[in-house]
N, C-alpha and C positions, 0 to 999 in steps of 0.2 A: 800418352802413347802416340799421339796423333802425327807428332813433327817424325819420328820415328817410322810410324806404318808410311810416310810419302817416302822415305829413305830407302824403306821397304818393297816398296813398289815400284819406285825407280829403276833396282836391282832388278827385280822380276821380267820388266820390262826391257832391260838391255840386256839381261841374258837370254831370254825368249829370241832375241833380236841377229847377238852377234857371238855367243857363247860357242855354239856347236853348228860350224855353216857346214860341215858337211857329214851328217847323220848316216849311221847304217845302214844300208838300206838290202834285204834279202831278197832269195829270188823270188816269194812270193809275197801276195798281198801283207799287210799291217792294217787293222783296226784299233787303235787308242780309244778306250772308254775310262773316263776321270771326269772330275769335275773341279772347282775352284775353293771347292770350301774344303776344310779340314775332315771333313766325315758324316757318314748318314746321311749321305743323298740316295740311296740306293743303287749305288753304279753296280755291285758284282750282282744282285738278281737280274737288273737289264742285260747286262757279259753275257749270265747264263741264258738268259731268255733268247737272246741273240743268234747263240751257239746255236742252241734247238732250232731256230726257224733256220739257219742257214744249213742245216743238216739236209733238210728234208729237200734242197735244191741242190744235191747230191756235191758238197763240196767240201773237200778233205781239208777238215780244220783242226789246228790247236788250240789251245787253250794257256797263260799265262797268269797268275797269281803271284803279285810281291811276298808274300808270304809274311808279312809284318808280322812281328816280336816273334818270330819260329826260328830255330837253329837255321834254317836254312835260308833268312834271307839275306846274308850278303853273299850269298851264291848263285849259281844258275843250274839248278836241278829236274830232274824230269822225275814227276809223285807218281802218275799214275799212265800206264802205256794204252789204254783205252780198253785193258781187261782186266789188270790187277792194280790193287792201290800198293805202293812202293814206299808207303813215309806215314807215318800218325798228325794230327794235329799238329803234338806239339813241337814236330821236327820241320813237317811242312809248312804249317798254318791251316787258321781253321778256315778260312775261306779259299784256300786250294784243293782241300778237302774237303768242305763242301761243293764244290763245281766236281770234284771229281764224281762225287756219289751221286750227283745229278744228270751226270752228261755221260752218257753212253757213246764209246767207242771213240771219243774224242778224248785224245793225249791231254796231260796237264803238264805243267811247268812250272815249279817253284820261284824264287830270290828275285832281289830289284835288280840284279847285273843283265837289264834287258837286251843288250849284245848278245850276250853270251849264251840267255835262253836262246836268242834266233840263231844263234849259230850251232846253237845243241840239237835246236828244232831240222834245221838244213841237212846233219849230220845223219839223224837218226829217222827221219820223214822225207827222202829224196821229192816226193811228187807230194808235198803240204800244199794248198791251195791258199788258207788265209789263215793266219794268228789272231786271237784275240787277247790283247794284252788289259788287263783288268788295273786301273789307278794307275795310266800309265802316261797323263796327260802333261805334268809336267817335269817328264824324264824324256831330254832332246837328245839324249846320244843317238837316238835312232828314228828313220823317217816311216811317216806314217800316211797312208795313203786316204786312211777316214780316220775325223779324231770327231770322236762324239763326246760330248760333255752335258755329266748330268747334275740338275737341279731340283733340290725337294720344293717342291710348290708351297709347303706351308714355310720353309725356314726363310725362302729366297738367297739374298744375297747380304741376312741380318743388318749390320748397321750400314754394310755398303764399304765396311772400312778392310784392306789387308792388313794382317798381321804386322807388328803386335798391340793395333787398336782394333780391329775385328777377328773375325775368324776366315776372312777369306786368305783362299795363299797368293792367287792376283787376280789384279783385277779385270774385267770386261774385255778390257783393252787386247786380252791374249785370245778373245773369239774374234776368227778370220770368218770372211765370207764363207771361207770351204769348211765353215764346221759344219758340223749337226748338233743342234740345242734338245736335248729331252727335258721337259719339264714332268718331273715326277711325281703324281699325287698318290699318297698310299692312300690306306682305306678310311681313314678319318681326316683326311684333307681337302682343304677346298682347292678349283682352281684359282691359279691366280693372273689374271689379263695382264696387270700392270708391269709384273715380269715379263711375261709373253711377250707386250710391246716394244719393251727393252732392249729382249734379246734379239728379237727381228728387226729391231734398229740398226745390227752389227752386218747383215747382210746374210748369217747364218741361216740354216732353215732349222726350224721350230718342230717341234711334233707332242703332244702329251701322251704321256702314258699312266695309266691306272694302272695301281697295284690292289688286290682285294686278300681277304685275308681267306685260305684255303681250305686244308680238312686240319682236322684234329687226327692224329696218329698214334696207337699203341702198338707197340712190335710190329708196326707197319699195318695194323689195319683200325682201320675209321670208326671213329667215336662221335657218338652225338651232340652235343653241347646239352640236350636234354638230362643225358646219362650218368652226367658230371654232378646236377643240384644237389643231392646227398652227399657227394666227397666234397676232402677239403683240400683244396687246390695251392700252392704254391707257385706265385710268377718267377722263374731266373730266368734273368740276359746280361750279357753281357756286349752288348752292342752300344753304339756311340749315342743313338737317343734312345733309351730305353721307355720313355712315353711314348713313343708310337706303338709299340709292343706291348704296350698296357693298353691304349686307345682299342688295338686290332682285337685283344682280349675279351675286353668290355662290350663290344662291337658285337661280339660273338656270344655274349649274356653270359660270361665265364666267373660265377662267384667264387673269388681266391679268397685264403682266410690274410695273406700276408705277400709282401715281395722281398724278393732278393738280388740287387743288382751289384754287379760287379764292374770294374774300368772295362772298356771294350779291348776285345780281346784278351780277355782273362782266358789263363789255361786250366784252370783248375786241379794243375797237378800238387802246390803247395797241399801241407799238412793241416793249415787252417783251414782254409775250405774244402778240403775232404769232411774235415770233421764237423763242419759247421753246416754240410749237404747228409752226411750220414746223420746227425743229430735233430732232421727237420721230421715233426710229425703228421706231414700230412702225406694222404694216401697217394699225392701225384707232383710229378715238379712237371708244369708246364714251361717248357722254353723254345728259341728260335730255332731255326735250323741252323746257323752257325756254332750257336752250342749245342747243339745235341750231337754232332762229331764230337765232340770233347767228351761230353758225358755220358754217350751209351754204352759203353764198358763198363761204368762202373754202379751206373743207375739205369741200366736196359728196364730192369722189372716196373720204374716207379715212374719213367719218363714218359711226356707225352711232347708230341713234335707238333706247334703250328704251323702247316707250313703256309707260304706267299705265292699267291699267281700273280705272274707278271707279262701283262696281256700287251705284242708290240702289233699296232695296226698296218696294213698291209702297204699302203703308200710309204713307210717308212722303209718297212722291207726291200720295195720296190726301190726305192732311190740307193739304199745301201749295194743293193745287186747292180743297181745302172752304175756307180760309181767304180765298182770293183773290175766290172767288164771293162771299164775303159781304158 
């Protein structure tokens, strides 16, 4: 695959380049958060985390969701108007719906036609201050005023190789000085320096962020990990690395009798996996918050939610607000 991945990345590299020279650009700010690899860097908890901190420095933001394998993403839809949810999972996605059910008073946006969300956004939010478009780092139709690209600190940049000898979609080459590099360590990862070095080679600025694994949730209120040793616990996820969701687990002294993992982004609305979820006998399905919009409808009684903090330090804050102002 290797003659192929440089053919690969050629491409990448001259579309980056001379594909889209003149981008969308609205009348208010853009934030791009994506990353280069195929999935599970943790970019939409950092989106969300983001959103939160920029709240609180009183600035009227949206919110954007490709909405990947949902009816609605080869559209430009608005889920949620910052009071009521407008779409399910499996019309929106379950990662638009989740930022919806996370972020208070902040508009969400469905489909990859990221034009047409900013022009829905324009339409419908006259005085928006700033979009945050979630995996939205290598869609150029539209200009982005910060593109922040995120990194899981245990996976890095795996063999180093683009598609279809690695799993990256390009390479290094696409970090300008005006990014922002997060290096993301969840809660069973280490730092990794030799990244770090790498990516502050490109001129970008660097920053890490910790993700720790949260509370335990039933019908919305908190469970002990203690509470749990007599029941018999069941893992589902369906997220792109499902071992970190087992690590977070274990992390937390969660003895499950069994797991159940599904392709990431499973909707679980098929007939096999209904029955293969009704059929399970233990007293609790512990899963992500990306699946738990899917599944509390129909497993509210049995579900338990772990959720993720995802903590951004304030110097980061600070440069994203200096950059915005500018």
């Amino acid at each position: 695959m290797y003659p192929a991945s440089l053919l690969y990345a050629g491409y990448m590299r001259w579309r980056r380049k001379y594909l889209f020279p003149q981008p969308y650009r609205p009348l208010y700010k853009v934030i791009s958060i994506g990353n280069l690899s195929l999935g599970g860097s943790g970019k939409s908890p950092i989106a969300i985390a983001l959103a939160k901190s920029l709240q609180q420095h009183n600035l009227f933001l949206a919110y954007s969701s490709r909405g990947y394998k949902s009816w609605m993403e080869n559209s430009a839809s608005l889920i949620y108007d910052g009071r009521r949810l407008l779409a399910t999972p499996e019309v929106a996605g379950d990662e638009a719906v989740m930022a919806a059910v996370q972020l208070d008073d902040v508009p969400v946006f469905s489909g990859k036609l990221r034009t047409a969300v900013l022009q829905l956004a324009e339409k419908y939010f006259p005085h928006l201050n700033v979009m945050i478009l979630d995996d939205a780092f290598q869609h150029l139709k539209v200009a982005r005023d910060i593109d922040i690209v995120v990194f899981d600190s245990e996976l890095g940049l795996g063999n180093g190789f683009v598609l279809p000898a690695g799993y990256l979609r390009e390479g290094l080459s696409a970090i300008s000085p005006q990014s922002i590099c997060i290096l993301h360590q969840k809660p069973w990862s280490k730092k990794n320096p030799e990244l770090k070095a790498r990516l502050s080679a490109t001129g970008a600025s660097v920053y890490e962020v910790k993700s720790s694994s949260g509370n335990i949730l039933h019908k919305g209120k908190r469970v002990r990990p203690q509470d749990l040793k007599d029941k018999k616990i069941t893992l589902l996820c369906a997220i792109a690395h499902p071992e970190s969701f087992v690590k977070s687990a274990q992390m937390l002294g969660i003895a499950y009798q069994k797991q159940l993992t599904f392709p990431d982004h499973h909707s679980f609305t098929d007939d096999k996996s209904l029955a293969l979820l009704k059929a399970d006998d233990s007293d609790y399905l512990l899963c992500t918050a990306k699946d738990f919009v899917k599944l509390s409808q129909d497993f509210r009684d049995k579900l338990l939610l772990l959720t993720m903090e995802t903590y951004l330090q304030q110097d980061l804050i600070e440069e994203i607000l200096s950059r915005l102002k500018a």
